[in-house]
C-alpha positions as CSV (number, residue, x, y, z in Angstrom):
1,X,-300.7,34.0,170.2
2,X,-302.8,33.6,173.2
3,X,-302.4,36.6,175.7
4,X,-305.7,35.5,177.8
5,X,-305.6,37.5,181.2
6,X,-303.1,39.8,179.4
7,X,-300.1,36.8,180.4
8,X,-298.2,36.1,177.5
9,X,-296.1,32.7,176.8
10,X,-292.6,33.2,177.7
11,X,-290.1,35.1,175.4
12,X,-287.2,33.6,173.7
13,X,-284.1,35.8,172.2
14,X,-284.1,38.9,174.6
15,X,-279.7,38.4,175.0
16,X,-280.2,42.0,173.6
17,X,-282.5,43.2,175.5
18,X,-281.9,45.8,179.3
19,X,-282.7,44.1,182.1
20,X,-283.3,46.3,185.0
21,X,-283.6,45.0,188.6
22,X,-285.4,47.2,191.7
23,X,-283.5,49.7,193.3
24,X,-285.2,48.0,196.5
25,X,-283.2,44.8,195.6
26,X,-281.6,43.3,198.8
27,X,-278.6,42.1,196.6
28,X,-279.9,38.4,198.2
29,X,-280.9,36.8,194.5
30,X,-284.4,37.0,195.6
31,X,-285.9,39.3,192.7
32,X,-286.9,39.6,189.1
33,X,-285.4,41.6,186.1
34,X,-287.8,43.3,183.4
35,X,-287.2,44.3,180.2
36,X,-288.9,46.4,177.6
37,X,-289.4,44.4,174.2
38,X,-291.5,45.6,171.5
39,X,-295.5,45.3,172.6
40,X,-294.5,43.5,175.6
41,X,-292.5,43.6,178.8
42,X,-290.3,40.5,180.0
43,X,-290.2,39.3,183.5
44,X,-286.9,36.6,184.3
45,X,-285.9,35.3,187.5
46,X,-282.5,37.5,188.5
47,X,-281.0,34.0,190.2
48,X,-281.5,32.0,186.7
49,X,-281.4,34.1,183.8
50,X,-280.8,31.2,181.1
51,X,-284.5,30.3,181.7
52,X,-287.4,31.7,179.6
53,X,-288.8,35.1,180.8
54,X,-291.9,35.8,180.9
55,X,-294.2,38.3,178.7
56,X,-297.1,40.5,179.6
57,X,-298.7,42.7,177.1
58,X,-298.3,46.4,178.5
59,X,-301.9,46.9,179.7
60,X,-301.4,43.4,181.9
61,X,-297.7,44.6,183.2
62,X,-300.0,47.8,184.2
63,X,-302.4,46.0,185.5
64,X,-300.1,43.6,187.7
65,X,-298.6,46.5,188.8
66,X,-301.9,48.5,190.6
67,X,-302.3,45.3,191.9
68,X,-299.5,44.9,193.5
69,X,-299.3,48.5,194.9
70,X,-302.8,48.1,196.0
71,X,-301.8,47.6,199.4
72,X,-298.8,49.9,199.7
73,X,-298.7,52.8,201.3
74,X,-297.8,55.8,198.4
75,X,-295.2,58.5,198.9
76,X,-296.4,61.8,197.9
């Protein structure tokens, strides 16, 4: 399985997986659900959920994540 740049290809049977969506969700359908799955963590669109979901190994969902706080100002 390629996992180049820690990206994963998309997932297919997560129906059982838990979906959780920010707390920081506007309720608008703009956001994305993730789900823990064994060795990887699933990324789905919360408007279209019947599409494939995407999968980044841990370190890369880590990764993506300092990245995208980079910027942010932190709460102590």
């Amino acid at each position: 399985m390629n996992t180049r740049g820690g990206i994963r290809p998309p997932l297919r049977g997560l129906d059982n997986a838990v979906w959780h969506r920010s707390s920081y969700s506007a309720g608008n359908g703009a956001c994305v659900e993730v789900a823990r799955t064994e060795g990887a963590v699933a990324v789905r669109d919360s408007k279209d959920t019947g599409r494939p979901a995407l999968a980044f190994s841990p370190q890369g969902w880590r990764a993506f994540l300092r990245a995208a706080g980079a910027d942010r100002p932190h709460r102590s």
